[in-house]
C-alpha positions as CSV (number, residue, x, y, z in Angstrom):
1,X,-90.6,-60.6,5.3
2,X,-87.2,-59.6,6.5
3,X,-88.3,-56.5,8.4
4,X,-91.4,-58.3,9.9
5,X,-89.3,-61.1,11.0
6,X,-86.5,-59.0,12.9
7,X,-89.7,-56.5,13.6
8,X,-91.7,-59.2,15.4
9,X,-88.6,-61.1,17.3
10,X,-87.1,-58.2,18.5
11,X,-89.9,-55.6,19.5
12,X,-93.5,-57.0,19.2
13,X,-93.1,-60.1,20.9
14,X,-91.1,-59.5,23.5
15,X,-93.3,-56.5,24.3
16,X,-96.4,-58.9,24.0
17,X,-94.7,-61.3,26.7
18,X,-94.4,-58.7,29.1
19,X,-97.9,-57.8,28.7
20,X,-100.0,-61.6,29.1
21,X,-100.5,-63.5,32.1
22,X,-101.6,-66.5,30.8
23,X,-99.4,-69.5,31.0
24,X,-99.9,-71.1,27.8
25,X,-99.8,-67.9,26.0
26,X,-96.2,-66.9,27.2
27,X,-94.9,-70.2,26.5
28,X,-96.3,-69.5,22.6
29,X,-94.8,-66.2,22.4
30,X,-91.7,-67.6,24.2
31,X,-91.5,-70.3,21.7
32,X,-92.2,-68.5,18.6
33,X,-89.6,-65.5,19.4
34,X,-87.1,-68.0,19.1
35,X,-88.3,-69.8,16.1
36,X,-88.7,-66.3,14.6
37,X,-85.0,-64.8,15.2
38,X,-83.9,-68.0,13.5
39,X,-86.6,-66.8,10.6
40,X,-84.7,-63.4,10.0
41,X,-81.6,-65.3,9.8
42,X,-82.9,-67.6,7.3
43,X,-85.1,-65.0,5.2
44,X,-81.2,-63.4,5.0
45,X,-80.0,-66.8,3.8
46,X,-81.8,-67.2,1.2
47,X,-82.0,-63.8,-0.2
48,X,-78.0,-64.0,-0.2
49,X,-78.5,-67.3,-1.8
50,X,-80.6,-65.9,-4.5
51,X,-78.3,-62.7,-4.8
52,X,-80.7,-60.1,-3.9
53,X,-80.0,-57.2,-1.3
54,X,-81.3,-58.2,2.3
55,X,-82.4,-54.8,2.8
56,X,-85.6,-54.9,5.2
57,X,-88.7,-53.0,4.3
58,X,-91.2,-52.2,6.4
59,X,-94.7,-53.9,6.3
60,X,-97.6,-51.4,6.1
61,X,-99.6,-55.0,7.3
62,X,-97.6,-55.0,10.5
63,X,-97.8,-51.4,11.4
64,X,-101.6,-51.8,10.7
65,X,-101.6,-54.7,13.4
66,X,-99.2,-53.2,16.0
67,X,-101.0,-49.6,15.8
68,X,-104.6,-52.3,16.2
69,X,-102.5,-53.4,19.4
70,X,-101.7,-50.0,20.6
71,X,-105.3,-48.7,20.3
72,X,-107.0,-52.4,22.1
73,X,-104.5,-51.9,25.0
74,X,-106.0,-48.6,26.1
75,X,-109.6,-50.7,25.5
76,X,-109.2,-54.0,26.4
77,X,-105.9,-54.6,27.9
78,X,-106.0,-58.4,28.6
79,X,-104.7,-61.5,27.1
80,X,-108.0,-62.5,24.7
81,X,-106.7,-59.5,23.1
82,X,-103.1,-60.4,22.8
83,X,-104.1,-64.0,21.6
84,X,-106.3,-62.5,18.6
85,X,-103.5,-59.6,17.6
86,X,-101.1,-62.7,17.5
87,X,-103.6,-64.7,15.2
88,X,-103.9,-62.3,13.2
89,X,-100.1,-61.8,12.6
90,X,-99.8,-65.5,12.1
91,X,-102.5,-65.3,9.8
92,X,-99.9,-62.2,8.0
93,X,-97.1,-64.4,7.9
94,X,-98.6,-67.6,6.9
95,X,-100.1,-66.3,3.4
96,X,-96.2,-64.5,2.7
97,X,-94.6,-67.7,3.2
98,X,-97.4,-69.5,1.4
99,X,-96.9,-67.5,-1.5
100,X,-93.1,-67.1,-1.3
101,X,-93.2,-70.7,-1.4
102,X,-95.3,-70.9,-4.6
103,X,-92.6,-68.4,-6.3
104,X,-89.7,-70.7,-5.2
105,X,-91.2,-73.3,-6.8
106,X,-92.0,-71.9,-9.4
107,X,-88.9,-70.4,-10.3
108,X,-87.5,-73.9,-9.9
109,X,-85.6,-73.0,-6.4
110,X,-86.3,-76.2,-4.4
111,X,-83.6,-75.6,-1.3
112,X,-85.4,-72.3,-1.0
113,X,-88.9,-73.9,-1.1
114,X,-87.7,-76.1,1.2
115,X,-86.7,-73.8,3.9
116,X,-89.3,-71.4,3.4
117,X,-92.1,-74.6,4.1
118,X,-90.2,-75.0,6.9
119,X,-90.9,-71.7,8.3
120,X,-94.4,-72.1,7.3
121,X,-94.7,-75.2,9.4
122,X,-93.8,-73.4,12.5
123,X,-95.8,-70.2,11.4
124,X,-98.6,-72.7,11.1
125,X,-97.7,-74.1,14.9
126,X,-97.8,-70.7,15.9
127,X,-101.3,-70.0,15.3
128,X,-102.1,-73.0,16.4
129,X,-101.0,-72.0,19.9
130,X,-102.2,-68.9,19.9
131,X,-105.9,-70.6,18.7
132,X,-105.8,-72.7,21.8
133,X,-105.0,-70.4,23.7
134,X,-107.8,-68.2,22.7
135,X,-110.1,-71.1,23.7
136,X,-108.8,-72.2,27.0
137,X,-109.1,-68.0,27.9
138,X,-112.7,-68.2,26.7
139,X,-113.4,-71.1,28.4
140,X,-112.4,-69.7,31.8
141,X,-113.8,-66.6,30.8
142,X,-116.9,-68.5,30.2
143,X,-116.6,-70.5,33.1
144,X,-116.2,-67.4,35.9
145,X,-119.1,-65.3,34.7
């Protein structure tokens, strides 16, 4: 999770920023690049906490969605696009921390539970924004043709 989370924050989103229009959209990706550099920093907490290395590894899951990215942009360069590539990443994240939560509590570590339901809160926000944003793109979309 440590490599998607400094992944995501410092390359993917901003470069996802730069590439949507829509209002509502930036302000998600805005928001959640924030709330994810803070998720690096706690991912590194807690696997200092729990004395394991915090040696990123990279997500074959990620690279799968950013090389989907790379191949829609030369397709369908728009923001509907963008909003479903970051649903789907959401989607990513939100079953890692659901099940890294599950192992906390399971191995009886409750602060670490804690903070890791905390990330899946705002992971869960995220896609949430990113949901309505798909709708109010289709809408217009709808609404123009």
């Amino acid at each position: 999770m440590l490599w998607i989370e400094e992944t995501l924050a410092g390359e993917i989103l901003p470069l996802f920023y730069d590439h949507v229009r829509a209002t509502d959209l930036k302000y998600g990706i805005e928001r959640h690049q924030i709330e994810t550099k803070q998720h690096a920093l706690t991912v590194r907490t807690i696997l200092t906490l729990l004395g394991a290395r915090a040696d990123p590894q990279p997500s074959e899951a990620l690279l799968g969605l950013k090389a989907e990215h790379d191949r829609l942009m030369g397709e369908h360069p728009n923001d509907l696009m963008h909003a479903d590539v970051i649903a789907m990443a959401e989607h990513l994240e939100i079953a890692a921390y659901t099940a890294l939560r599950s192992l906390a509590n399971a191995l009886g570590e409750e602060d670490v539970a804690i903070r890791l339901q905390e990330i899946l809160e705002q992971e869960q926000y995220a896609l949430e924004l990113a949901e309505k944003a798909t709708a109010k793109i289709l809408a217009e979309l709808v609404e123009n043709a």
